[in-house]
DRENDO-1510 file (C-alpha; in Angstrom, 1 decimal, always signed):
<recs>
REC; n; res; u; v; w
REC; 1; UNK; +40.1; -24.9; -27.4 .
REC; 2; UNK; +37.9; -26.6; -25.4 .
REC; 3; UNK; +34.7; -25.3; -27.4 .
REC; 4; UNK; +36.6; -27.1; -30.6 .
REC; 5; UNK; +36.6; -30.8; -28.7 .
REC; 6; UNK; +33.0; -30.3; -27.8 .
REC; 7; UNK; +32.0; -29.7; -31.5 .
REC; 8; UNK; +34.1; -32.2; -33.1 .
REC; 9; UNK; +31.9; -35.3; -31.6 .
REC; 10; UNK; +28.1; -33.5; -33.3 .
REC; 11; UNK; +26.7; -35.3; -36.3 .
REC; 12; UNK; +26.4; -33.4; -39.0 .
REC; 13; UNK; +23.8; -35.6; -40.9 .
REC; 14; UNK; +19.9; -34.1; -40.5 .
REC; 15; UNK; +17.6; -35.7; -38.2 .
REC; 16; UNK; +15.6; -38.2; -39.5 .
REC; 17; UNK; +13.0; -38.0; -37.4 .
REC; 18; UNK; +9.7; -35.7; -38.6 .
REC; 19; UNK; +9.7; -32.8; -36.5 .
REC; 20; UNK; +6.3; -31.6; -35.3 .
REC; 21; UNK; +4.9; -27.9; -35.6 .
REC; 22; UNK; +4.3; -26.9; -31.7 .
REC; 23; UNK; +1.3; -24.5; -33.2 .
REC; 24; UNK; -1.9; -26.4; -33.6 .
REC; 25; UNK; -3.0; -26.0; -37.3 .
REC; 26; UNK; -6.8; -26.8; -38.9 .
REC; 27; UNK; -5.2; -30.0; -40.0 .
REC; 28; UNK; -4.7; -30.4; -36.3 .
REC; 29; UNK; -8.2; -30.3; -35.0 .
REC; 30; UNK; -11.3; -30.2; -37.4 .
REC; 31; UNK; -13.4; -28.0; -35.0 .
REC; 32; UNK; -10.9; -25.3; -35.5 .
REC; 33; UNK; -11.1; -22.7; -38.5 .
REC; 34; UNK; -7.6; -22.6; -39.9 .
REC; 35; UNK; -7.5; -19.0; -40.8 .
REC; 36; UNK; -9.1; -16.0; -39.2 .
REC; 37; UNK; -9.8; -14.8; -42.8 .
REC; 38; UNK; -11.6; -17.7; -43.9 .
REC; 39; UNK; -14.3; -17.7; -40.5 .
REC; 40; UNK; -14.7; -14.1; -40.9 .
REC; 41; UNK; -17.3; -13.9; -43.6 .
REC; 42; UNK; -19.2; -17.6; -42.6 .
REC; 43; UNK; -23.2; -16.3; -42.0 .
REC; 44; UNK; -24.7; -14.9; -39.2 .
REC; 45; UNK; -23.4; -14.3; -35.6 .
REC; 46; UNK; -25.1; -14.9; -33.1 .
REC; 47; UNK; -26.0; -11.9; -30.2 .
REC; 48; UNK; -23.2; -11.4; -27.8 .
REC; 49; UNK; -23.8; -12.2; -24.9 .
REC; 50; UNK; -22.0; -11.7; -21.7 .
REC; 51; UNK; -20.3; -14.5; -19.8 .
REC; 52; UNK; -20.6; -15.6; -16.4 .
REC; 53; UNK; -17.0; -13.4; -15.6 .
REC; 54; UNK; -18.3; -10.9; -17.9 .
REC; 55; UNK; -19.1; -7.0; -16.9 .
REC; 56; UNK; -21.6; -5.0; -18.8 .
REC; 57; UNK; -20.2; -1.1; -19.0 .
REC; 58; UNK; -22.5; +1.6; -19.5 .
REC; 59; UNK; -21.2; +4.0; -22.1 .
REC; 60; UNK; -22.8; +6.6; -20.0 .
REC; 61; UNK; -20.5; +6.4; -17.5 .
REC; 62; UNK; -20.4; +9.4; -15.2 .
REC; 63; UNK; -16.4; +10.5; -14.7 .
REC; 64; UNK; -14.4; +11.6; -11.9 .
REC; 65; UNK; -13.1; +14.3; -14.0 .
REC; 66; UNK; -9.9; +16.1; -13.1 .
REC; 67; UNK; -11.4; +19.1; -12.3 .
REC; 68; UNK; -13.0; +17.5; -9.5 .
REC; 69; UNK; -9.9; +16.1; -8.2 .
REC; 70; UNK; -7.2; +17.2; -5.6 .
REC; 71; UNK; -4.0; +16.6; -7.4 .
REC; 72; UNK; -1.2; +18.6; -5.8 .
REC; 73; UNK; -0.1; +17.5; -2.4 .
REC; 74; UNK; +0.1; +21.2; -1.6 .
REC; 75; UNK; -3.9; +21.2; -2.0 .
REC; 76; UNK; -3.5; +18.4; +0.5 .
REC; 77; UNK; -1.5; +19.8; +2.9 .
REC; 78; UNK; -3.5; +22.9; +3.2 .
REC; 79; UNK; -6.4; +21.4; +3.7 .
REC; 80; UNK; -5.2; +19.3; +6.4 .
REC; 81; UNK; -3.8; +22.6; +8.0 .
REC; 82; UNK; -6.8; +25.1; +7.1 .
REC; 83; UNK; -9.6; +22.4; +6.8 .
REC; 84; UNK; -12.7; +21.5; +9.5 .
REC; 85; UNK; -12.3; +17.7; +10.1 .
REC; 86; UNK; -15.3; +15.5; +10.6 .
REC; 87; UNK; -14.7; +11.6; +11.5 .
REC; 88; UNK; -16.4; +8.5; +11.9 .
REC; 89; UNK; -15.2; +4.8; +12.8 .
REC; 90; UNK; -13.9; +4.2; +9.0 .
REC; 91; UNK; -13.2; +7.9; +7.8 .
REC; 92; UNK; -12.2; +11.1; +8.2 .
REC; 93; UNK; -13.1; +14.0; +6.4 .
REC; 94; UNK; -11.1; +17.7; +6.3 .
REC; 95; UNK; -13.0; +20.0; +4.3 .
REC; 96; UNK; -12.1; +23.5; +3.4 .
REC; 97; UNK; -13.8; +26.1; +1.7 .
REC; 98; UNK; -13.1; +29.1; -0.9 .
REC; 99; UNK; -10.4; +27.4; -3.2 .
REC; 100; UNK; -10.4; +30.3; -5.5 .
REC; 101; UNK; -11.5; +28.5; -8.0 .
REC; 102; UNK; -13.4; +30.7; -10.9 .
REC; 103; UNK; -17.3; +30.4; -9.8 .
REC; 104; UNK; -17.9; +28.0; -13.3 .
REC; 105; UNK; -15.7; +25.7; -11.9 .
REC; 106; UNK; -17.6; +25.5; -8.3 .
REC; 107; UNK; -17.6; +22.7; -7.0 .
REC; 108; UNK; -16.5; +20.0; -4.4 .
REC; 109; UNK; -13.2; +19.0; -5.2 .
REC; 110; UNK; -12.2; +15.0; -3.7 .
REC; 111; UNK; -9.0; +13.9; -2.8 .
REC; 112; UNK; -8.7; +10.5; -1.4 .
REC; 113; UNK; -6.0; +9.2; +1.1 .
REC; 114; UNK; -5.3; +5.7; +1.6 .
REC; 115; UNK; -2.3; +4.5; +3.8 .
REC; 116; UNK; -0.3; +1.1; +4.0 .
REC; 117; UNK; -2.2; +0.5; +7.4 .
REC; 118; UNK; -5.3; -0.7; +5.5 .
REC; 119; UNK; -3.5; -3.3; +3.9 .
REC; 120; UNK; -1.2; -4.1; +0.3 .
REC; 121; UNK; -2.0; -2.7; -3.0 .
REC; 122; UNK; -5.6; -4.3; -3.8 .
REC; 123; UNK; -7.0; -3.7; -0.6 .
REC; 124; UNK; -6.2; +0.0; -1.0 .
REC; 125; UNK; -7.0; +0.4; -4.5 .
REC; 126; UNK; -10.3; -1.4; -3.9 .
REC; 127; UNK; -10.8; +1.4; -1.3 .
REC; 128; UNK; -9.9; +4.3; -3.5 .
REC; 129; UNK; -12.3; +2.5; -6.0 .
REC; 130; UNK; -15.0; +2.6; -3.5 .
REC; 131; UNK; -14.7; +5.6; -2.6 .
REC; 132; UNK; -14.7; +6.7; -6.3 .
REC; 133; UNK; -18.0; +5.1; -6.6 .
REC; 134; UNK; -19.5; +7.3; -4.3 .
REC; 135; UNK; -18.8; +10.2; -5.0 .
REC; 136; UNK; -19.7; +9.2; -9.0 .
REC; 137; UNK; -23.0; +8.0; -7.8 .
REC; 138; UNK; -24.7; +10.1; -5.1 .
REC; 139; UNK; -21.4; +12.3; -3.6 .
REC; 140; UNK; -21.9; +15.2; -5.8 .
REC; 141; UNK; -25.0; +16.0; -4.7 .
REC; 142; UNK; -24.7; +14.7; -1.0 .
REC; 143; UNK; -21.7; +17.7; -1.0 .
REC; 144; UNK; -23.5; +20.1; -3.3 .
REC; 145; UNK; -25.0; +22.1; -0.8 .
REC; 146; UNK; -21.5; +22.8; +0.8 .
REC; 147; UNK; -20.7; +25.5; -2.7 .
REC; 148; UNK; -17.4; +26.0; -3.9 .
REC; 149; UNK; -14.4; +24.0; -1.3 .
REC; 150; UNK; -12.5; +20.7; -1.7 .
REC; 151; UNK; -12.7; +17.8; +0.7 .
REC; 152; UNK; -10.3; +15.5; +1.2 .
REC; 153; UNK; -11.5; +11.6; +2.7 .
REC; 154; UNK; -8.8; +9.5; +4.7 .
REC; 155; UNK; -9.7; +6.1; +5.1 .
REC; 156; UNK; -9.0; +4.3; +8.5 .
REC; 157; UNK; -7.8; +0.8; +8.9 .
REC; 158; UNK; -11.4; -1.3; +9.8 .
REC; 159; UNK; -12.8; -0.3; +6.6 .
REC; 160; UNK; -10.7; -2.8; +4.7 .
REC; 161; UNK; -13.3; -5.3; +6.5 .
REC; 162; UNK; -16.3; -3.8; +5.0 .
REC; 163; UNK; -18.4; -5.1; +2.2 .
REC; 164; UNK; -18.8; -2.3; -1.0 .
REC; 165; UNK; -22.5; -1.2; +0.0 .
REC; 166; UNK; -21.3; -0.7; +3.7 .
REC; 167; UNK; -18.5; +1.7; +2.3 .
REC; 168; UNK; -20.5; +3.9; +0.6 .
REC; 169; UNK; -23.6; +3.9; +3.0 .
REC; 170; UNK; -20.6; +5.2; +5.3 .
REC; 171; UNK; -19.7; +7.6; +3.3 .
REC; 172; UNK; -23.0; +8.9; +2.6 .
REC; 173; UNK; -23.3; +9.5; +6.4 .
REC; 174; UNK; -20.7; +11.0; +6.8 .
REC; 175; UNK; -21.1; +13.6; +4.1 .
REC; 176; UNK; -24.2; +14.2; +5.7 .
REC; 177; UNK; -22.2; +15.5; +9.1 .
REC; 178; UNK; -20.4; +17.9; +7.7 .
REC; 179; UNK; -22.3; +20.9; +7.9 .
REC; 180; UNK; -19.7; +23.6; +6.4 .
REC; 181; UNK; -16.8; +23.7; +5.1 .
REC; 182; UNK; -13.8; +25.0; +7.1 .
</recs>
C-alpha cells in the first residue's frame, strides 16, 4: 500500500526539458568522423608508428614450448628428491638427468618455482618472466651440453631487488656451474 501513496504524487506530463544524448556524436565535435564507415575509405594512411608506451614484437618469437616445460608436480617432486642441486645468492638449481624421454625429444626441460617470499603476484610473475627470458634467449644452449634431463630453477627472496639484465646474467652463471646433471 505504501508503494501506491508514493506513485500517486508523480506527474504524468513529459518533461519539457530537451534531454541530451550522453554519447558524443559528429554534430558534437567537428574534428570527430561520425561514422567508422564513413573514415574508412578517406585516402592514404599514414605509416604506423609506435608510441612512446608502445612494444614492437617480433613475429619470430622463439617459444617456451611445452615440451620444454615441467608440468606435473610429480616431475617436480622427483627432481627435488633425485636431482643434484647447485645454488647461488638468488637461485637454486636441482637438476636431474635421464627423464626417459624418447631421444627426439632430448632436451633440457625447465620448471620454474617462485614462492610468496619474493613478494605479491607481479613481483613473481615478473620473475617467472625473467627467467622465461633466459632460457628463450641464451638457456638452451648454456644447458645443451648437459643432454637429455630436466632442471628445475627456485628463485630466492633478494632477487626480487634485481634489475632484468642482473637476473639473467645470474642465471647465465649459474647454468654455467652445473656441471652434470644428477
Amino acid at each position: 500500500m505504501e508503494r501506491l501513496r508514493d506513485e500517486e504524487n508523480l506527474s504524468t506530463q513529459p518533461d519539457t526539458a530537451e534531454t541530451t544524448s550522453w554519447l558524443p556524436s559528429s554534430d558534437e565535435d567537428p574534428r570527430r568522423p561520425g561514422h567508422l564507415e564513413e573514415s574508412a575509405g578517406e585516402g592514404a594512411k599514414a605509416p604506423h608508428r609506435l608510441g612512446r608506451h608502445q612494444v614492437a614484437v617480433s613475429e619470430n618469437t622463439d617459444r617456451f614450448r611445452r615440451s620444454e616445460r615441467l608440468l606435473r608436480s610429480r616431475d617436480f617432486q622427483r627432481v627435488s628428491r633425485l636431482g643434484g642441486r647447485t645454488t647461488s645468492r638468488y637461485f637454486v638449481a636441482r637438476s636431474t638427468g635421464g627423464s626417459g624421454r624418447p631421444a627426439s625429444d632430448a632436451s633440457v626441460r625447465l620448471g620454474i618455482t617462485v614462492s610468496r617470499a619474493i613478494g605479491n603476484a607481479v613481483a613473481r610473475n615478473r620473475v617467472k618472466r625473467l627467467i622465461r627470458e633466459w632460457y628463450r634467449r641464451t638457456g638452451r644452449e648454456e644447458l645443451r651440453h648437459l643432454g637429455d634431463g630436466d632442471l628445475v630453477i627456485i628463485a630466492r627472496r633478494p632477487v626480487r631487488k634485481l634489475p632484468g639484465n642482473r637476473v639473467l646474467r645470474e642465471l647465465s652463471a649459474l647454468a654455467n656451474r652445473i656441471e652434470n646433471f644428477g
